[in-house]
N, C-alpha and C positions, 0 to 999 in steps of 0.2 A: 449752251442751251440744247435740250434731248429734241428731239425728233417729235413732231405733232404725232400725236396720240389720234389716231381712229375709234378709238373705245366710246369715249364719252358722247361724241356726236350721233356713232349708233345705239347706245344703250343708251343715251338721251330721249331721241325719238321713237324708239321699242317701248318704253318706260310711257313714257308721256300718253301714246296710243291706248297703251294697257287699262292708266288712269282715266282716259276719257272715254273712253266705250265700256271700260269694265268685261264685264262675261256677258254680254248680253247675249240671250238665246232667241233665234226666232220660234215662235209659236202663236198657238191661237190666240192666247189671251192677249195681245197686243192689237190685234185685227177683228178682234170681236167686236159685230152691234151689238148696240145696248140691247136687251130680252124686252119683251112688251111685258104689260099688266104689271106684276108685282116683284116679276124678278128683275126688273131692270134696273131699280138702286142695287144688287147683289153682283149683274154682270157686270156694271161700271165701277165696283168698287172691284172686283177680278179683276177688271181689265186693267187698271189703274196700278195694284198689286203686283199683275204679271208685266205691266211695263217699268215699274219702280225697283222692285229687287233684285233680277239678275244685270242688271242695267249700267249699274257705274254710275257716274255722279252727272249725266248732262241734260236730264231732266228737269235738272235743280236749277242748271244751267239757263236755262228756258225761263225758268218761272223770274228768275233774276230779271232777266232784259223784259221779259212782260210788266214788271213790278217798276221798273225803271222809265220805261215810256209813256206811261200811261200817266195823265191828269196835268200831261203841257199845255200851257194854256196858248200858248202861241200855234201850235198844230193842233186844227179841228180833227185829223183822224185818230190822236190818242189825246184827244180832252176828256174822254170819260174815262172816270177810274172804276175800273171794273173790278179790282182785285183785290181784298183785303189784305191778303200775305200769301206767302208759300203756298201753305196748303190748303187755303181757298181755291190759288189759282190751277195747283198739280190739281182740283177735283172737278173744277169749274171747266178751264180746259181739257180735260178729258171724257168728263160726260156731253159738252158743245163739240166737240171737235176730233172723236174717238182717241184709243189710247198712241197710236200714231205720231199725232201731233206734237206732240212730248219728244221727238226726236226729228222734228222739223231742224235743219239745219245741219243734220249729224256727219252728210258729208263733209263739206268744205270745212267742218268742226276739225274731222280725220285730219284732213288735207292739210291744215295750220297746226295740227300738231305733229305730224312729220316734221315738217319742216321748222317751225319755233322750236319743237323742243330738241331738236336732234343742233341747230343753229344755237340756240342758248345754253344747253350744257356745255355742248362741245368747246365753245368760243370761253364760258365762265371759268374750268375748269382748264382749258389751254393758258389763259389768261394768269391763272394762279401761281400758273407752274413758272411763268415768266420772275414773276418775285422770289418765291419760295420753292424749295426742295420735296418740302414734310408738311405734314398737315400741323405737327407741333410748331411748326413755326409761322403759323398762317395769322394775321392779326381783322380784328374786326375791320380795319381801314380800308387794307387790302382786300376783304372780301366784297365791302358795299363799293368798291369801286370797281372790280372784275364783273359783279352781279349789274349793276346800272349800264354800264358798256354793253354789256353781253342782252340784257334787256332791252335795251333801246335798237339794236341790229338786227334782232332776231324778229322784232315785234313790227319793226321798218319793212321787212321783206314780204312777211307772212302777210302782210295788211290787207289786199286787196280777198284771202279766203275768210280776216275776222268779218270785212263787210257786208262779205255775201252771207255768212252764218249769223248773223244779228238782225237784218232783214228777213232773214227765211222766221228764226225765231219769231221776230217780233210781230210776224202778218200771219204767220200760222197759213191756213188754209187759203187765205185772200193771194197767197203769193203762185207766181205762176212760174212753169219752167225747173230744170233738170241746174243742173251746179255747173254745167260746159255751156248751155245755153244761156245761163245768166249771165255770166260772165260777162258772154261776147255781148248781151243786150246793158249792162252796165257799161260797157267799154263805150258803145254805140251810143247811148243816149248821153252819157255824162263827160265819155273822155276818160283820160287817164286819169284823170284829178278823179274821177265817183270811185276808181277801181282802191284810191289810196286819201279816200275820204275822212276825214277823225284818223289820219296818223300820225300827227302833232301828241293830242291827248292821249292816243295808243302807247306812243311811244314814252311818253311822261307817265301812263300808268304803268308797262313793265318795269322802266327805269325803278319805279318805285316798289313793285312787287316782286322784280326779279332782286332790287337792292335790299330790301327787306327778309324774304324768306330764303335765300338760298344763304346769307352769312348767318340769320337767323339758324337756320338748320343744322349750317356747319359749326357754328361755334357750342349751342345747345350742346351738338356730338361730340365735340373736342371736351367740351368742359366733363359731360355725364362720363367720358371713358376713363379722361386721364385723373378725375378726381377719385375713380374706383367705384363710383357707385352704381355704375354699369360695365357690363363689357361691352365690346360691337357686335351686338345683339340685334334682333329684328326689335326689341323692348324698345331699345335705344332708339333705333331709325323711328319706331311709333311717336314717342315720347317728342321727338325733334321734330318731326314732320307736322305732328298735331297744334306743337309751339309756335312756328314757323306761318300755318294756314293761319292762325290768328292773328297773326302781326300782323301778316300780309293783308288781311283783309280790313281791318282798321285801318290801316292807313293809306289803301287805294282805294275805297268805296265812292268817295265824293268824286277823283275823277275819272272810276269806271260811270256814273251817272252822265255826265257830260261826253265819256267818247261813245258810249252805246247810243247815244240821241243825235249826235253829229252823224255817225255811220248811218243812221236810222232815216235821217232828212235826207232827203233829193233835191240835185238844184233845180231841176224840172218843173217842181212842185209850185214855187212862185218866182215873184223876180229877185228877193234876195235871202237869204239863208238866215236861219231862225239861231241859230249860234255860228259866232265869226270865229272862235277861237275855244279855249279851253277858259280863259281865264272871264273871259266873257257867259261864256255857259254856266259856270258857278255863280259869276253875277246877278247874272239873269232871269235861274233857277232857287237860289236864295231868295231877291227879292218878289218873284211868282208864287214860290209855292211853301217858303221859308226853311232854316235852316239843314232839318231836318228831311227834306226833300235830298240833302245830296247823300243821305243814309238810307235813301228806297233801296230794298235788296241787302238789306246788308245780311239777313240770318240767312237767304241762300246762297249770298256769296261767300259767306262764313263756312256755310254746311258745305257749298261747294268745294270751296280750296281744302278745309279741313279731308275730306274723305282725298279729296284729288291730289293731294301733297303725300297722307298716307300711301295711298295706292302707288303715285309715283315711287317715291321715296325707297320704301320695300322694297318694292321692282328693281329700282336702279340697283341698290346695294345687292341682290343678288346676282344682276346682270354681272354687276363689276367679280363675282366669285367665281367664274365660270374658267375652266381650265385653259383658255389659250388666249 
């Protein structure tokens, strides 16, 4: 057996960082009030503009858990559904709550992806190398079992920054406190159990999105190269990464729905918890708000991973060309 690789656990989480913040540039149009009289649909659609395009994808991010929480009927603070889709909500939230608000969260976002993604590559791709030599020899079996392992550890550690980044998201401006000072007040009020709240259903959704899209990826690329109708192109990483976002997101949407609503609830809140478990949360949420409830988010989870996989994906593969 070779020597663990350092490669992939840093060009993991450099990759990953890249995808989630993208290029964003500070400037005005993110910080801008809205203009009074007549320009003020013109500056909140600027603002909105200058906070969406040099940005990266975690905006989308945002609108996701806003679109997910909203119309529990069991929790009176998100019984009203305020949000028809996406891009109701990226215009809704940004003309209530400036353009700002759209990147509520973005630390502790950072902070889980260091650490997930630099933990999940590294672990997936050390993991492979256990089996196999070569990527020609790599079989779909082997990679949804490297991928589910490597998803479930990564997703276990990081847990306590998803939940501070899902609250920040989902209260927007009502939330109070800096990303060191929540912490210690979720430590403080709930315990360790609030700091690692929904990481049963966490851990069951990387399981499935990390077991999904990273064999999805890799096999996409093994078949595009070695069947000749690509080379290992950036074409190719597109092509697989784009494949890969989609799988991924069809088949974790129902229970990203139930761990962003666990993360979301407090025990504080009453005396007993509004979902006991994951399997319970789809129960629960099927027969409250019907089937199609466990598919709130899914076009920005879609549009999410799709761009996020891209961006990764690219990243990484040139990470890995780099001379030493």
């Amino acid at each position: 057996m070779s020597a663990l690789n350092w490669k992939p656990f840093v060009y993991g989480g450099l990759a990953s960082i890249v995808a989630e913040f993208g290029e964003r540039r500070t400037g005005k149009g993110i910080g801008e009030r809205p203009g009074g009289g007549g320009r003020g649909g013109k500056n909140r659609g600027r603002s909105l503009m200058a906070a969406l395009l040099p940005s990266g994808t975690f905006p989308v991010d945002l609108t996701k858990t806003r679109l997910q929480v909203q119309g529990q009927s069991a929790d009176a603070r998100f019984r009203e559904v305020r949000y028809r889709g996406m891009f109701h909500a990226l215009f809704r939230i940004c003309r209530e709550e400036g353009g700002r608000a759209l990147y509520s969260g973005i630390a502790p976002a950072l902070l889980r992806q260091a650490s997930y993604g630099t933990i999940k590559i590294g672990i997936y791709q050390s993991l492979k190398r256990l089996f196999v030599d070569r990527m020609e020899d790599e079989t779909l079996l082997i990679n949804v079992i490297c991928g589910v392992v490597s998803g479930v550890i990564s997703s276990a550690i990081a847990n306590p920054t998803d939940v501070l980044k899902i609250r920040m998201q989902a209260q927007g401006s009502l939330f109070q406190g800096g990303m060191i000072g929540s912490f210690i007040d979720i430590y403080q009020q709930e315990g360790t159990r609030g700091l690692w709240r929904g990481v049963v259903p966490t851990a069951q959704r990387a399981a499935i999105v990390v077991g999904v899209e990273l064999p999805v990826y890799d096999i996409t690329k093994k078949h595009l190269i070695l069947s000749g109708l690509m080379g290992d192109t950036i074409f190719a990483h597109f092509v697989s990464s784009f494949t890969c976002g989609l799988a991924g997101a069809i088949a974790s949407n129902p229970v990203d729905v139930v761990r962003t609503r666990m993360m979301n609830q407090r025990a504080i809140v009453g005396s007993t918890e509004l979902y006991k478990g994951t399997l319970d949360g789809l129960v629960k949420t099927w027969k409250s708000e019907g089937f199609f409830a466990l598919y709130k988010g899914f076009w920005p989870n879609w549009l999410r991973l799709g761009p996020w996989n891209i961006i990764f994906f690219i990243t990484y593969e040139q990470l890995k060309r780099l001379p030493f």
